[in-house]
BAFI-930547 format. One record per residue: residue number from 0; residue in three letters; chain; x, y, z of N, C-alpha, C in turn. Coordinates in steps of 0.001 Angstrom, whole numbers. Example, Ala and Ser with C-alpha at 12.3 -4.5 7.8 and 13.67 -1.06 7.14 Angstrom:
REM BAFI-930547
num, residuo, cadena, npx, npy, npz, capx, capy, capz, cpx, cpy, cpz
0, ala, A, 13190, -5690, 7800, 12300, -4500, 7800, 13200, -3300, 7800
1, ser, A, 12850, -2250, 7080, 13670, -1060, 7140, 12900, 30, 7870
***
This chain:
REM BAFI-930547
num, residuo, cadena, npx, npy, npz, capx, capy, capz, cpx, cpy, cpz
0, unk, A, 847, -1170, 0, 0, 0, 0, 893, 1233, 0
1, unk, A, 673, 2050, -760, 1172, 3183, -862, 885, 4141, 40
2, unk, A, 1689, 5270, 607, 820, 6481, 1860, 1506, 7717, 1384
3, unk, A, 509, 8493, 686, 636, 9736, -110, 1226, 10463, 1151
4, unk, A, 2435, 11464, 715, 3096, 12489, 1413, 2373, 13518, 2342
5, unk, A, 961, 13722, 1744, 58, 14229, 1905, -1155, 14201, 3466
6, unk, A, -263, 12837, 3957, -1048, 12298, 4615, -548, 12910, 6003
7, unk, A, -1735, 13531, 7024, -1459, 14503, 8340, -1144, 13752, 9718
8, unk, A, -2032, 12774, 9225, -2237, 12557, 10899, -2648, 11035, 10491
9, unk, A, -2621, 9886, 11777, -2956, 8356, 11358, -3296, 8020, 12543
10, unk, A, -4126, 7279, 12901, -4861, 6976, 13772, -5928, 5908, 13879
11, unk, A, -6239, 5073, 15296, -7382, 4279, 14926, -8395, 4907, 15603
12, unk, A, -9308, 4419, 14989, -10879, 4622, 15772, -12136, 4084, 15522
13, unk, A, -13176, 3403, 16297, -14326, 3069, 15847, -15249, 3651, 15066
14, unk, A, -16221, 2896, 13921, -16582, 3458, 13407, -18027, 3019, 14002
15, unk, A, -19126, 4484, 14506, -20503, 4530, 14933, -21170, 4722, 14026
16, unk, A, -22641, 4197, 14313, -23680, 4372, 13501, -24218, 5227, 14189
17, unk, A, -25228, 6321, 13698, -25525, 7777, 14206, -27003, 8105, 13429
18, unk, A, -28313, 6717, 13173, -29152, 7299, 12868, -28799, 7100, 11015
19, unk, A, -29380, 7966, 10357, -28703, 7726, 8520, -27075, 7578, 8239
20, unk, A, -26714, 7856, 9031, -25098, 8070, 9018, -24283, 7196, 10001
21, unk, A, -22777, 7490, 9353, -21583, 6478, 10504, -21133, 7567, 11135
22, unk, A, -20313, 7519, 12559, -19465, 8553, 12557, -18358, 8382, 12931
23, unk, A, -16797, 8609, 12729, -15750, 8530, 12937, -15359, 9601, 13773
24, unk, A, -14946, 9212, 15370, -14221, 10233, 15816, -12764, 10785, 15760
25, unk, A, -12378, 11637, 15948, -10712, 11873, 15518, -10406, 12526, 17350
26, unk, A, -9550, 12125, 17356, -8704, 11956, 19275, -8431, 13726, 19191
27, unk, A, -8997, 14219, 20519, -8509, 15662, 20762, -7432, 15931, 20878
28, unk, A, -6105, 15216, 20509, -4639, 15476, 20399, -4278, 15894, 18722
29, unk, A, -5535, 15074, 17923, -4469, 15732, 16463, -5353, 17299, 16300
30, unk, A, -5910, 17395, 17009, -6707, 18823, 16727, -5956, 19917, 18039
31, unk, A, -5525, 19546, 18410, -4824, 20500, 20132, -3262, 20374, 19250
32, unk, A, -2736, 19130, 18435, -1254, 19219, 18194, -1389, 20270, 16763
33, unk, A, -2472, 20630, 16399, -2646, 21459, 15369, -2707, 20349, 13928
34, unk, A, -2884, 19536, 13795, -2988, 18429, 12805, -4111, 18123, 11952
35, unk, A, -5312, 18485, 12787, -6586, 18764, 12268, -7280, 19937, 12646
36, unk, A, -7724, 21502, 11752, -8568, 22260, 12698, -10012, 22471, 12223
37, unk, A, -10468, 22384, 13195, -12486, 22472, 13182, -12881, 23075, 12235
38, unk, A, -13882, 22577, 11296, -14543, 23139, 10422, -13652, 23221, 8910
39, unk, A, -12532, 22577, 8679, -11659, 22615, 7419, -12543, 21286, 7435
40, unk, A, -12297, 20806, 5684, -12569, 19187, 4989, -11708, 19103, 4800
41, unk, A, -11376, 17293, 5113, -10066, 16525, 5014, -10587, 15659, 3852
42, unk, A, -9695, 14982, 3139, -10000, 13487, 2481, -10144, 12168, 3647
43, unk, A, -10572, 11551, 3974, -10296, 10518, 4675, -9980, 9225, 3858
44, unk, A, -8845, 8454, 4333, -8942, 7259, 4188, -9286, 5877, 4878
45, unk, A, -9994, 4828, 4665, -10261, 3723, 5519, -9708, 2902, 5117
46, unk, A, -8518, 2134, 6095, -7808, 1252, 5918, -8267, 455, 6864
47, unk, A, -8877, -1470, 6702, -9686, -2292, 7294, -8432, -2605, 8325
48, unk, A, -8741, -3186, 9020, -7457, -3704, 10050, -7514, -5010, 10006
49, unk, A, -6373, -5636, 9701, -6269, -7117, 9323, -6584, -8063, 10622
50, unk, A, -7004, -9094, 11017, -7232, -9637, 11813, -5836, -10023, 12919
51, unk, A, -4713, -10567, 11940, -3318, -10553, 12819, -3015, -9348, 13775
52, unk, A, -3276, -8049, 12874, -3222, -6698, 14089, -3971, -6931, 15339
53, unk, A, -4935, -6516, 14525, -6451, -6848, 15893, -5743, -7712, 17369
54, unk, A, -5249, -8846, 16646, -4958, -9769, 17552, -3943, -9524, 18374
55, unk, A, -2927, -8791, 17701, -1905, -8502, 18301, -1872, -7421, 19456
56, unk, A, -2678, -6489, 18844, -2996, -5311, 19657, -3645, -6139, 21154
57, unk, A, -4613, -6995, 20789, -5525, -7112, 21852, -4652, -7998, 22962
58, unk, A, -3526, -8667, 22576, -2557, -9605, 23121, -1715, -8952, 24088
59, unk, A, -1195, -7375, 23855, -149, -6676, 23806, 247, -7233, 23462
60, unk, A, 898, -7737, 21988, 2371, -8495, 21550, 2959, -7503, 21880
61, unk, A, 4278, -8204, 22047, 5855, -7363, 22241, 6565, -6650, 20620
62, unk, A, 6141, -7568, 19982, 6482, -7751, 18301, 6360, -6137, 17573
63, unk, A, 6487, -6328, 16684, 5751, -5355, 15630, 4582, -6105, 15351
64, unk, A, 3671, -5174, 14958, 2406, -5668, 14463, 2142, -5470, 12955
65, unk, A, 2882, -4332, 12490, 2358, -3951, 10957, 2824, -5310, 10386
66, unk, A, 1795, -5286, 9067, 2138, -6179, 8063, 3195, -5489, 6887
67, unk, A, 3198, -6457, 6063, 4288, -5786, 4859, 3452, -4979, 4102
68, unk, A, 1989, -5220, 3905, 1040, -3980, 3050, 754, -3106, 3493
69, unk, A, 845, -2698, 4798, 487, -1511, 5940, 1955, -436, 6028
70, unk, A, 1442, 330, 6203, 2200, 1625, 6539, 3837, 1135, 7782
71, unk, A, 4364, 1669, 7695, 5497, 801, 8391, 5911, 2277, 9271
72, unk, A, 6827, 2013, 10420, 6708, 2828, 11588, 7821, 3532, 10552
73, unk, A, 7877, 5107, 10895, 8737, 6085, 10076, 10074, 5929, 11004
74, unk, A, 10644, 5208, 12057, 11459, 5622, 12963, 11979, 3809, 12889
75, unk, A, 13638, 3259, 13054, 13492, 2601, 13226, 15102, 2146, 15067
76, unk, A, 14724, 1380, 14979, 15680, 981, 16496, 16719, 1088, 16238
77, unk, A, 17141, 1876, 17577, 18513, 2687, 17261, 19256, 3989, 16640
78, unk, A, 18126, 4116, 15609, 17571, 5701, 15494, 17632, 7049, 16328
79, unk, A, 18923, 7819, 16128, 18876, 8928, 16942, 17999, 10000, 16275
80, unk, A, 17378, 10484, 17376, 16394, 11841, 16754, 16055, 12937, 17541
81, unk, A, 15688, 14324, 17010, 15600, 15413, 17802, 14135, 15378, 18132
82, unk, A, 13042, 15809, 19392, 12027, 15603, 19119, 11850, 16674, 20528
83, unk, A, 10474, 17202, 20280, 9554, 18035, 21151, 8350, 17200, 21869
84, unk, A, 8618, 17515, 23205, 7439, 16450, 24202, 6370, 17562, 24413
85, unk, A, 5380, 17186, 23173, 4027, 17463, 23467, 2862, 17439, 24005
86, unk, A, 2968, 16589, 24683, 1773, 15766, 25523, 2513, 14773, 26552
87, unk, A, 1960, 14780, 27582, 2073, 13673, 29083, 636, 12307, 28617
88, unk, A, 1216, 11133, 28673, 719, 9828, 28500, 195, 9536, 30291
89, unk, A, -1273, 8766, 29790, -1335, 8410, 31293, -813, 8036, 32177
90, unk, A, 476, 7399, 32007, 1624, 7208, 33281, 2472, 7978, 33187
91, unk, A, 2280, 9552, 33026, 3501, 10222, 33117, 4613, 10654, 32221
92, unk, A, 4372, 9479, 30976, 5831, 9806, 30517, 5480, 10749, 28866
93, unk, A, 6878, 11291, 28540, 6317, 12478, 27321, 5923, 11761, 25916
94, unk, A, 5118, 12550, 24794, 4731, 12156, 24232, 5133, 12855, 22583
95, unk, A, 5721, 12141, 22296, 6654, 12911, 20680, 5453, 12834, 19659
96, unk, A, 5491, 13422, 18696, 4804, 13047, 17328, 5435, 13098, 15804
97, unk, A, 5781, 12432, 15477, 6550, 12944, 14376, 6173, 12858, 13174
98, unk, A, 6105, 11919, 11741, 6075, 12305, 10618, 4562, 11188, 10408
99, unk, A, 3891, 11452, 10270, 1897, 10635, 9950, 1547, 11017, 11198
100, unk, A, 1885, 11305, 12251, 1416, 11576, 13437, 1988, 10493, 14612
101, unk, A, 2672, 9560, 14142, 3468, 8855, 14598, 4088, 8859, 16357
102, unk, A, 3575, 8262, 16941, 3858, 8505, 18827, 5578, 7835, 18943
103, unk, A, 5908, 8486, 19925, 7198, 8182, 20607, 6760, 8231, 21730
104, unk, A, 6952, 7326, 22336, 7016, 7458, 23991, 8430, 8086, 24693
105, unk, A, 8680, 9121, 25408, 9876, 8845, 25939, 9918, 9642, 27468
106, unk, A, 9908, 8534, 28307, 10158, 8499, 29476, 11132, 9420, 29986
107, unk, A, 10557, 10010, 31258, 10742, 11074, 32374, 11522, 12333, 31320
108, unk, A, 10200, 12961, 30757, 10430, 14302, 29834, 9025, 15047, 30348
109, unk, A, 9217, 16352, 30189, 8294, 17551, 30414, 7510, 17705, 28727
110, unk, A, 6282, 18490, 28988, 5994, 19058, 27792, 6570, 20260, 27354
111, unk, A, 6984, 20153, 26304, 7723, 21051, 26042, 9185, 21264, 25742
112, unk, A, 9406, 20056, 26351, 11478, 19807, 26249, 11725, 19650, 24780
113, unk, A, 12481, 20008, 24392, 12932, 19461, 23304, 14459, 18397, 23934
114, unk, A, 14740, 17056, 23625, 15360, 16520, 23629, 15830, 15256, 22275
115, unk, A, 17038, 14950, 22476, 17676, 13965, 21788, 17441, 12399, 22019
116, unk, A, 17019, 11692, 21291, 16990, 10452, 21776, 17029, 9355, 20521
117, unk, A, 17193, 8287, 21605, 18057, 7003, 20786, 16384, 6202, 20841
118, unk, A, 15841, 5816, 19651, 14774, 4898, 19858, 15642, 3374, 20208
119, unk, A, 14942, 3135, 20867, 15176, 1915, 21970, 14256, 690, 21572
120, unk, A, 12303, 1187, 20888, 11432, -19, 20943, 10604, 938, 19625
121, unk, A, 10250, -649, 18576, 9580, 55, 17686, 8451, -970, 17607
122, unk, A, 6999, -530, 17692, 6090, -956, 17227, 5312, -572, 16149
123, unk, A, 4601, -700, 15442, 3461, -495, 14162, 2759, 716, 14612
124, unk, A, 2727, 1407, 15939, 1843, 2028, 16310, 2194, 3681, 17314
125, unk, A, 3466, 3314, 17577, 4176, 3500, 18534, 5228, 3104, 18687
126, unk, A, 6637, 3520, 19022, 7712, 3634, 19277, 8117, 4409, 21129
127, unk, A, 8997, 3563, 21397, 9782, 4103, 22746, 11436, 4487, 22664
128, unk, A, 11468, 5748, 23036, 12879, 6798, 22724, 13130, 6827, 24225
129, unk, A, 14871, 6855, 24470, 15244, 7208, 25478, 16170, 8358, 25474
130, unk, A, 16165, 9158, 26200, 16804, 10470, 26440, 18479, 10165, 25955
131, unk, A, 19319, 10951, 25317, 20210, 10547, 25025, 21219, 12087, 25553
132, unk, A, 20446, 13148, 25357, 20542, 14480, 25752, 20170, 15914, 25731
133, unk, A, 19231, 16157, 26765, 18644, 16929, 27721, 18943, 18431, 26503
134, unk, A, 17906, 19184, 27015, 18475, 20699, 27014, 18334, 20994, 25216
135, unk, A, 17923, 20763, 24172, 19160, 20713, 22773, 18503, 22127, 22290
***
């Protein structure tokens, strides 16, 4: 599968029925990280989720989950990178975004730091960065 340059933000979400209509919600982080704003039209795309994901997700595998036809994580292990902690994750730790909208986790960071880090863990969905150096 191909993923046009074009593309802002990536994300999952259920899809509701609403009466004549479905509705897809989009997470108040790509609209607060400035990624989506209220009242513009987007294109959307629907990509089905293969059953191996599903499974994996629901397992926590440790693994990667993407397949070889799916979008593949933009970051890979071992990967040094500069990044801005935008958001605090429910346990505390900071929250990167980088190129599709792409999460980094990286532990004991502020919002707002900009720091250096070595990715450490890559998943299909999400990635974990560790501080490599403070301050940049």
């Amino acid at each position: 599968m191909e993923i046009s340059d074009e593309l802002i933000c990536l994300f999952s979400a259920d899809v509701r029925e609403n009466g004549d209509r479905y509705t897809i919600e989009i997470p108040k982080r790509e609209v607060d990280t400035g990624s989506v704003t209220p009242g513009d039209v987007y294109r959307v795309a629907l990509i089905e989720r293969d059953a191996t994901e599903a499974a994996g997700d629901a397992a926590g595998a440790t693994g990667s989950t993407a397949t070889t036809d799916g979008p593949q994580p933009p970051v890979e292990r071992g990967e040094v990178r500069y990044v801005e902690i935008e958001d605090l994750g429910k346990q505390g730790d900071g929250i990167a975004r980088v190129e599709r909208g792409y999460v980094i986790i990286v532990p004991d960071t502020e919002v707002g730091e900009r720091v250096k880090i070595e990715i450490s863990e890559v998943k299909s969905n999400f990635a974990v960065g560790e501080v490599i150096d403070e301050e940049v």
